[in-house]
Each structure stands twice: as C-alpha cells, then as structure tokens.
C-alpha positions as CSV (number, residue, x, y, z in Angstrom):
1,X,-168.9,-88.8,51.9
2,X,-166.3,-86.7,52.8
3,X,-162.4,-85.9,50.9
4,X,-158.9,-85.3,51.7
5,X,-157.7,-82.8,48.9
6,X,-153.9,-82.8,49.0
7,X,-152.2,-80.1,46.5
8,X,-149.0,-81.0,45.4
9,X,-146.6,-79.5,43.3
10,X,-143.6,-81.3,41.4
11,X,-140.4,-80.0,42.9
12,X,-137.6,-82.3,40.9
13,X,-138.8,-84.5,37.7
14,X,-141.1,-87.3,38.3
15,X,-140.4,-90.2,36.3
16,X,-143.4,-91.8,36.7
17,X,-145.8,-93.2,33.4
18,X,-146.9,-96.3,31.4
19,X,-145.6,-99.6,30.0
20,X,-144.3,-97.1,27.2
21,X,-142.1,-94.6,29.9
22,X,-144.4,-91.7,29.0
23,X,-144.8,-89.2,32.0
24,X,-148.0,-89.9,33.3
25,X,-149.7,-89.3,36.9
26,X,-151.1,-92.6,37.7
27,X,-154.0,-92.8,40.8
28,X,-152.9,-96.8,41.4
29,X,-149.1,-95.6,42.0
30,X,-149.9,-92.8,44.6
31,X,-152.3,-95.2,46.5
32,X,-149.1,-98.0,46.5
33,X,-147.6,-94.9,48.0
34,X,-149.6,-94.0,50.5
35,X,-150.1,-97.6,51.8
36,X,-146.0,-98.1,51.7
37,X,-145.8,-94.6,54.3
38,X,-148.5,-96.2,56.3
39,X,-146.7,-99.1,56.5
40,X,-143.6,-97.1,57.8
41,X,-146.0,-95.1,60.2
42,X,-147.7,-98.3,61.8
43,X,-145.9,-101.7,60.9
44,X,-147.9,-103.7,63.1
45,X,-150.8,-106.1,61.7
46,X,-150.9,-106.4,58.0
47,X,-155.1,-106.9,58.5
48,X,-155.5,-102.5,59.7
49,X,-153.8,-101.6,56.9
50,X,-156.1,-103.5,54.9
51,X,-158.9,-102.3,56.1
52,X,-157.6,-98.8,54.8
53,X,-156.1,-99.9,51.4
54,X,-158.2,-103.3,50.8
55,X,-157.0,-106.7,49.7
56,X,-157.6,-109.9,47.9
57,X,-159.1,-112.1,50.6
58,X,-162.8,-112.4,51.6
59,X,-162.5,-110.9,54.7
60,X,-160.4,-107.6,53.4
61,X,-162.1,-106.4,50.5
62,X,-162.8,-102.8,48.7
63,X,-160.7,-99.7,50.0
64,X,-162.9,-97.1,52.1
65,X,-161.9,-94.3,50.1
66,X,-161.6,-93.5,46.5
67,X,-157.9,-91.9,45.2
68,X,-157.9,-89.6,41.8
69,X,-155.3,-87.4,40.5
70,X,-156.8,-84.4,39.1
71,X,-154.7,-81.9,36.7
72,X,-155.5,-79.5,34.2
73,X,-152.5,-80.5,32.4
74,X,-149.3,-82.0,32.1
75,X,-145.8,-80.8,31.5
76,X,-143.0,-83.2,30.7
77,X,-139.5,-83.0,30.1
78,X,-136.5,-85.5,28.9
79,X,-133.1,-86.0,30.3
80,X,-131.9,-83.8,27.9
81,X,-133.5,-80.8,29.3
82,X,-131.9,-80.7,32.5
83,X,-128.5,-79.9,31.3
84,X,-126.4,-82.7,32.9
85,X,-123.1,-81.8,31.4
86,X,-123.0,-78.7,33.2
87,X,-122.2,-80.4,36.4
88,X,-119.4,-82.6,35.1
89,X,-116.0,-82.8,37.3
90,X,-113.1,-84.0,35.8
91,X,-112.2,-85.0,32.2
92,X,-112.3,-88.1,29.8
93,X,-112.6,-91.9,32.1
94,X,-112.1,-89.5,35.6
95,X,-115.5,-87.6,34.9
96,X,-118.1,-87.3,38.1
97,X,-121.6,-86.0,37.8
98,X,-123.5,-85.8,41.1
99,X,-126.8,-85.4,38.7
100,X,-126.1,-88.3,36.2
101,X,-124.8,-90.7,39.6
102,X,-128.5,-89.9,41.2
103,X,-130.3,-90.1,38.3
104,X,-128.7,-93.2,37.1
105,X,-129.7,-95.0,34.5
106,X,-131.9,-92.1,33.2
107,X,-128.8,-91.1,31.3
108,X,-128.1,-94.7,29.3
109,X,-128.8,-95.4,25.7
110,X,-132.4,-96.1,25.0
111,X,-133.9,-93.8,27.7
112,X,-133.8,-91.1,24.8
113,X,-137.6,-90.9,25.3
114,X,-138.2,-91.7,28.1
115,X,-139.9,-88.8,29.7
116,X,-140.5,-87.1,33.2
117,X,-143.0,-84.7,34.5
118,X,-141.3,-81.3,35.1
119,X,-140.5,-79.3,37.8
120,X,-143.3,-77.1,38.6
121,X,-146.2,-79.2,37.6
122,X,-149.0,-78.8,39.7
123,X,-151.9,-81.3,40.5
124,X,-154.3,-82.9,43.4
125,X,-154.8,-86.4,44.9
126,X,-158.6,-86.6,46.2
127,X,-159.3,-88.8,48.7
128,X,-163.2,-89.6,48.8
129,X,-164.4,-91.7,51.7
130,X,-167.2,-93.9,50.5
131,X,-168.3,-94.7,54.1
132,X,-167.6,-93.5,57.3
133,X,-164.3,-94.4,59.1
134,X,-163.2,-94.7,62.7
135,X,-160.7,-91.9,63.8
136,X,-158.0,-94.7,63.6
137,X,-158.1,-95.0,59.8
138,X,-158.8,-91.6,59.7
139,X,-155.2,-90.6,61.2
140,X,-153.8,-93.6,59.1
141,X,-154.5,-92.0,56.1
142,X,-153.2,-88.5,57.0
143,X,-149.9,-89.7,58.6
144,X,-149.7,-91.7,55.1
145,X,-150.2,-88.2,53.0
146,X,-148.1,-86.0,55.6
147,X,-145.1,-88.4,55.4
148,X,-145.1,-89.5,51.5
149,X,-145.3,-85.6,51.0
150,X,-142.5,-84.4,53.5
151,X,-139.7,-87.5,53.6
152,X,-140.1,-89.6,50.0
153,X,-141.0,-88.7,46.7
154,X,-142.9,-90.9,43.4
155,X,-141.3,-92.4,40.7
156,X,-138.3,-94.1,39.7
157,X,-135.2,-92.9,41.6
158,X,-137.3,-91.3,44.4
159,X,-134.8,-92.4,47.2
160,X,-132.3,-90.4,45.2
161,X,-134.2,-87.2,44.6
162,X,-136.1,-87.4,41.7
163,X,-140.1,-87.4,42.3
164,X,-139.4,-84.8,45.4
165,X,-143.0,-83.1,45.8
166,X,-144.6,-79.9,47.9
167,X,-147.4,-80.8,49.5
168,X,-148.3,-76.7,49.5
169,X,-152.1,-77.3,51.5
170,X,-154.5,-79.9,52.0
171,X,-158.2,-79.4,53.2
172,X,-158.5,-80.1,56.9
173,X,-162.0,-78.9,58.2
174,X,-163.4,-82.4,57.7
175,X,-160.3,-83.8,59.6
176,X,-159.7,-82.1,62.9
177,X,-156.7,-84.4,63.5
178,X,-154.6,-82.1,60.3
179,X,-154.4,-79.6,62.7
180,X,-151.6,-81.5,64.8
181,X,-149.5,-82.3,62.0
182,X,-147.6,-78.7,60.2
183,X,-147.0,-78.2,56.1
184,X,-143.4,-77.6,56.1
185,X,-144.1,-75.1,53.2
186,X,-145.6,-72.8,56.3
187,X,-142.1,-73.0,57.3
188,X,-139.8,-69.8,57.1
189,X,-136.3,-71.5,58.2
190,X,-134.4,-74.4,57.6
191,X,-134.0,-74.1,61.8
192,X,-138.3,-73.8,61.9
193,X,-138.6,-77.1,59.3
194,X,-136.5,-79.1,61.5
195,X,-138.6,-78.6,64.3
196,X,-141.7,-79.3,62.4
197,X,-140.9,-82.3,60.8
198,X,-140.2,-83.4,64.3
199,X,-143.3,-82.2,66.0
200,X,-144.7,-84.0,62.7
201,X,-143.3,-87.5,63.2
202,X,-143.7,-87.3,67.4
203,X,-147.5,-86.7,66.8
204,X,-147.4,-89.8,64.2
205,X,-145.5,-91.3,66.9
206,X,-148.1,-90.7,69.5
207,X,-151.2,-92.1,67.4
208,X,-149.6,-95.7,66.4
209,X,-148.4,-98.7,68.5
210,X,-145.0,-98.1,69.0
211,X,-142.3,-100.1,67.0
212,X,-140.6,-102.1,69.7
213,X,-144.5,-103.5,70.5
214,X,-145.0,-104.8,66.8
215,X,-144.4,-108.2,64.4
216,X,-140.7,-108.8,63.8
217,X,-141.0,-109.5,60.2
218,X,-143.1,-106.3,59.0
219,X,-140.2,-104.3,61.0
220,X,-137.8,-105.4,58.1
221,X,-139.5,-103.0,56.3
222,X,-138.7,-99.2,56.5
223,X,-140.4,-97.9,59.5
224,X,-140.0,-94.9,62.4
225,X,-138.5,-96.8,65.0
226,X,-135.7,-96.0,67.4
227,X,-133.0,-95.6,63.8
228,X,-134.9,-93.1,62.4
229,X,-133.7,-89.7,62.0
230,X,-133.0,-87.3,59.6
231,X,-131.0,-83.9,58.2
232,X,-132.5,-81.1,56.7
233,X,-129.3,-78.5,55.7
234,X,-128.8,-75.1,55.8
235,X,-128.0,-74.4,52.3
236,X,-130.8,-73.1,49.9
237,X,-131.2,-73.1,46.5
238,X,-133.8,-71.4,44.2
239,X,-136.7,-73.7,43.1
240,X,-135.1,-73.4,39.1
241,X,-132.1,-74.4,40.4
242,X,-133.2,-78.1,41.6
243,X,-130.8,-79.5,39.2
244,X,-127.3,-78.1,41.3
245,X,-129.1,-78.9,44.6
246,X,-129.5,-82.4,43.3
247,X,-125.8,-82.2,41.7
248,X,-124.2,-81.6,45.0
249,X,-125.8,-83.9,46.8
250,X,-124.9,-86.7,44.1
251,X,-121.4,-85.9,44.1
252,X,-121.3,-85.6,48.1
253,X,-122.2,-89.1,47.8
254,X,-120.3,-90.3,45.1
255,X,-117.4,-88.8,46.5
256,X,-117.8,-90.6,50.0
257,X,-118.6,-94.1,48.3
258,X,-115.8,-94.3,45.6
259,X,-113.1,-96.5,45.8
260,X,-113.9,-96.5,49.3
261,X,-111.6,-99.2,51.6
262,X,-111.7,-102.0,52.0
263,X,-114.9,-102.9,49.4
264,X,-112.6,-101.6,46.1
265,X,-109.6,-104.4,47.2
266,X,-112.1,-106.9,48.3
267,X,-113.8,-107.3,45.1
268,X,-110.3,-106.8,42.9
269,X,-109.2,-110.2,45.4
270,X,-112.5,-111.8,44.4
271,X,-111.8,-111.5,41.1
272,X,-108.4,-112.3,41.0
273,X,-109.1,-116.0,42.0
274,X,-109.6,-114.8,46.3
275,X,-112.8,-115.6,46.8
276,X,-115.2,-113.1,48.4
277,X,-116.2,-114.4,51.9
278,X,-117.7,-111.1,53.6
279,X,-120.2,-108.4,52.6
280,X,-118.9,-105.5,51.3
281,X,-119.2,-102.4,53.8
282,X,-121.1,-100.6,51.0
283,X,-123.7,-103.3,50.3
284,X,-125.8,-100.8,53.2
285,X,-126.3,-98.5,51.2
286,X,-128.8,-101.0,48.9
287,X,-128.5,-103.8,47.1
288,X,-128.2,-105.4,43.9
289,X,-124.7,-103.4,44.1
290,X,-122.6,-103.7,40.8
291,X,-118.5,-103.2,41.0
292,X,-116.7,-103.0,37.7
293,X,-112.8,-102.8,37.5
294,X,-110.9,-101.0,34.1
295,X,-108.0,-103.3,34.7
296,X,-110.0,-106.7,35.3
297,X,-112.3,-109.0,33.0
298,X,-115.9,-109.4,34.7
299,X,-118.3,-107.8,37.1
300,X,-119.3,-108.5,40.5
301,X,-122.6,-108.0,41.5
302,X,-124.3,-108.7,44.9
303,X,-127.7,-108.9,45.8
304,X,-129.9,-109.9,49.2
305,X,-129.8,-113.7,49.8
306,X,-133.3,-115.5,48.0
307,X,-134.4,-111.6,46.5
308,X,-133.8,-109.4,43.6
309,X,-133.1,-106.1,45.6
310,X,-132.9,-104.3,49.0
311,X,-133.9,-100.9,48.9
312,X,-131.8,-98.1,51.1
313,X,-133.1,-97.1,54.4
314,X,-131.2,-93.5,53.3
315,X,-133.7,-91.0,51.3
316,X,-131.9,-87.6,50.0
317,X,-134.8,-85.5,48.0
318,X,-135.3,-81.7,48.5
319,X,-137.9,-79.8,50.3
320,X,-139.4,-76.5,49.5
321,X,-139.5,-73.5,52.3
322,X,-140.8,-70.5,51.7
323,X,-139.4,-70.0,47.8
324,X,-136.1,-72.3,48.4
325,X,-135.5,-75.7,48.2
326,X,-133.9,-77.3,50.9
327,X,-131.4,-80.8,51.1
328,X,-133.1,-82.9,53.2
329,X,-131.6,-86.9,54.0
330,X,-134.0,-89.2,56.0
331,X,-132.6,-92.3,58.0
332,X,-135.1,-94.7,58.2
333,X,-135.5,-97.8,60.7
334,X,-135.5,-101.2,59.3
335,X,-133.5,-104.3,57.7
336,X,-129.8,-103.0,57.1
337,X,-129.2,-104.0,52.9
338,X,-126.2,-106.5,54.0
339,X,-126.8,-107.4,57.4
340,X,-130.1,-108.5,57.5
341,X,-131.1,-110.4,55.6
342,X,-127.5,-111.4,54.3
343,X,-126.4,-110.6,50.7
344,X,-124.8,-112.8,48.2
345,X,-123.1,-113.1,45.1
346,X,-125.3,-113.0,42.2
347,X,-127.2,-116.3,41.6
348,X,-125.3,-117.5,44.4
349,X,-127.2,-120.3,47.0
350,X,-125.0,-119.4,50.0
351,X,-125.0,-115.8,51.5
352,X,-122.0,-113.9,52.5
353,X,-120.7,-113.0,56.1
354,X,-122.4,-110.0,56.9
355,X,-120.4,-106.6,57.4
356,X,-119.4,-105.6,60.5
357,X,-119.4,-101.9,59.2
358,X,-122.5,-99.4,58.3
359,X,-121.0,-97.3,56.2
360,X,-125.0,-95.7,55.3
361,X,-124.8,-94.4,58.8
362,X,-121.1,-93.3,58.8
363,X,-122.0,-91.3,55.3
364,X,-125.6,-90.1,57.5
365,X,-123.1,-89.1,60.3
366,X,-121.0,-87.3,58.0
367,X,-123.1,-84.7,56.4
C-alpha cells in the first residue's frame, strides 16, 4: 500500500455538511471532487476514469484507493459571522453587496443555521492505494488533487469563492511524478504563481490525450482544452481579510452584469406580451438564470433545454501566496450555458435561439 497525504487548509467558508446543513467534512464529497477534476484533466473514455474512481457495472468495480478526511477538529461559523453589512453600497431597494451576490442564497430566511466550516480550518485527505497502480492512474489521481486544490474549491457556491482551499504540501516520495507539478503556496509573487499554474496545467497537458483527440459528448463538460485560461491579480489581501477580497470580486461582477443591454429590455418585452425568441447574452454566465422587474407582475426564469441547470465555465475563488490571498478567475473549456445546449423558458418544450454574444468571456476579458 502506499498514500497520497494532501494537507489543506480552508481559505474562505466551506459550506459543505449533512441532510441537516451542518458543517461537516465528508470523504464521499471530496472523492466526487477529485473524479469531477479528472474529468476536466482527461475527458476521454468514461471506462479510465473508472478504473480510478470505480463504478456500478461488473466490469468497473471497487476504487484502487481508499479517501479519508482526517481532522483533529472542526470550526464552523454562520452567515452572521462574516459581517456582510459592512460591504453594502448604496441605500434602501439600490443596495449592492459583492459578498451577499456571491454567496447568494446563504443570506435568505431559513439559512439561519445553516453553518460553514471557517476560515482557517485545517485537515488531510489520505489517499491509500489498496493495490498497485500503473503510472497512468497514478498521474490521474495527482492532476485530480493539484487542480481541485489550485483552480476550484468544495461546497456549495464553490464557483463563486466559497470552499477556496490551500493545498500547503502533500507527500511526494512515493510519487516521483509530484515533482513536475509546483504548490502555489511555494510561490512568492502573484507574477511567480502565474507561471506555475502554467507550468502546472502544461505538465497535465503533456500526460493526457489531448482534447481535440477525445469523445464529443464528455467535452461538454468543463475541461482544459484550447478555451481554457485563467487570471490570477495583482492585488493582495491578508488571509483575515477573505471576506473584502470576496466582496470586491462580487461587486466587480455584479456591477458588469446588471441591467446589462440588451438582456434587461428583452425580458421587460417578454413580459409585456413580446415574446422572448433569443437567449439572453447573460444566460453564459450559467443557467437556471432568474430576472425579476419592480415595475412588472412575474418572473422569468431560463434554464438549459431538457435539464435543471448549466453550471458556469467561469470559477473566481482566492489563492493563498506566501501570507496573502490572491483573486484568481479560471476560464474553463466546455459547453457555453446558452449556446450549447440551448436554453429555454422554464418548463418550456422548445429552446430559444441561441446568443450570438458571450458576455462570460467579454466579463473574463475585462478584468
């Protein structure tokens, strides 16, 4: 047997738990994880990854490895502890929060309780082989850990910040191939992280078939193709201050999406008896999308044609360096929410025209 010890540490609350909402560290959730960055690393034939995380089928069975979450124990905080109101812009109906539009809906009645790990938790995800492994799942597993640690996060709202972990070291002598890929917390400049998360995602690159070579329909997933790309910013913040951080890159965003031409006027038409006939530019930033008008009766809500939800293909979390904590904004490759697959009104049996503008990518551009 041999293990992968990663040691993490929670940079932003991780609203992660039970069927109750309490803050718990599950094993099962980190392992969905893990197989969903695999899945972005090498979206080629579902039966490899598999063989790595098991399945239900004769032929797939049992995961090689073993995953536990070890802590000595656990801290948690509400939404009340992060002092919100602080970052409020505006007065009375014209309020902005960058915190409470990232964190949304942690702020709406009956999340009272609901509670999230805090900031500066500590714990380790083991990884214990329970046979031996070709160097193929052994890199598999590794480019899994290296990018759910450096580009996503866990929990609810992870795309939006929350959940953003430091992966501060992991145990490589039993796995040679560590050595190609950096720990940005080794990092001592914004300008040095940039250049490792790039010499991090070449080498995952370099050990995968490459994207263009692979099964249309797993590419609809988010993946590293030819899209991907990312921002890590200049500005730092000190680790306490993770709350700002994440305010400012809330209302960034808010800012750019609000009221934003020509979605605000379609939707107004729609509901004033002109029929919506084309996707909304700002359906690509994720659907179901919800638009609600102070002067109009009703809500229009759009979601992907035949599903529930389209996740974004834009991640914003923050990264630690040194003792700061860093904006980072990943681009990944994939399905655009909007264009394909199309979206639709709610409940609707006909999809929309799809949008002829990517406004996820003009907002990516614009930071």
């Amino acid at each position: 047997m041999r293990d992968l010890k990663l040691d993490f540490q929670v940079l932003t609350p991780l609203f992660l738990g039970d069927a109750e909402q309490s803050a718990e560290l599950r094993a099962p959730a980190f392992k969905g994880l893990l197989r969903h960055w695999y899945r972005a690393a090498s979206p080629d034939d579902i039966n490899k990854e598999a063989c790595l995380f098991g399945g239900t089928s004769n032929a797939e069975g049992q995961s090689p490895f073993l995953l536990r979450v070890e802590s000595v124990s656990i801290r948690t905080a509400g939404w009340a502890d992060f002092r919100a109101a602080q970052f409020n812009q505006g007065s009375g109906r014209n309020t902005r929060n960058g915190l409470v539009y990232l964190g949304y809906p942690f702020q709406m009645k009956g999340n009272e309780t609901r509670t999230a790990i805090a900031p500066g938790q500590a714990f380790v995800l083991r990884c214990t082989y329970l046979r031996d492994v070709a160097q193929e799942q052994g890199r598999a597993l590794l480019a899994a850990a290296w990018l759910f640690a450096h580009l996503g996060g866990a929990g609810t709202r992870s795309r939006r910040g929350f959940g953003s972990l430091s992966l501060r070291s992991w145990n490589a002598e039993d796995w040679p191939d560590a050595a190609q890929l950096p720990l940005l917390t080794e990092a001592k400049s914004a300008e040095e992280g940039r250049a490792m998360i790039q010499s991090g995602i070449d080498t995952i690159r370099s050990w995968f078939k490459p994207v263009e070579n692979v099964n249309q329909q797993r590419t609809q997933a988010p993946h590293l193709g030819p899209e991907f790309r990312f921002k890590l910013l200049d500005k730092p913040y000190p680790a306490e201050q993770w709350n700002r951080a994440l305010a400012e890159m809330g209302a960034g965003m808010q800012a750019f999406r609000l009221r934003r031409p020509p979605d605000y006027q379609m939707v107004k038409d729609h509901l004033q008896g002109r029929p919506l006939q084309t996707t909304p530019p700002r359906a690509t930033f994720g659907l179901p999308l919800s638009f609600r008008y102070t002067s109009q009766r009703g809500q229009v809500t759009l979601a992907p044609l035949d599903a529930e939800r389209h996740g974004s293909l834009l991640l914003l979390r923050l990264l630690r360096i040194g003792a700061r904590l860093y904006p980072l904004y990943v681009r990944m490759d994939g399905a655009v929410p909007g264009v394909d697959p199309p979206a639709a009104l709610l409940k609707a049996s006909r999809g929309l025209r799809r949008t002829e503008h990517n406004v996820m990518d003009e907002f990516f551009d614009s930071l």
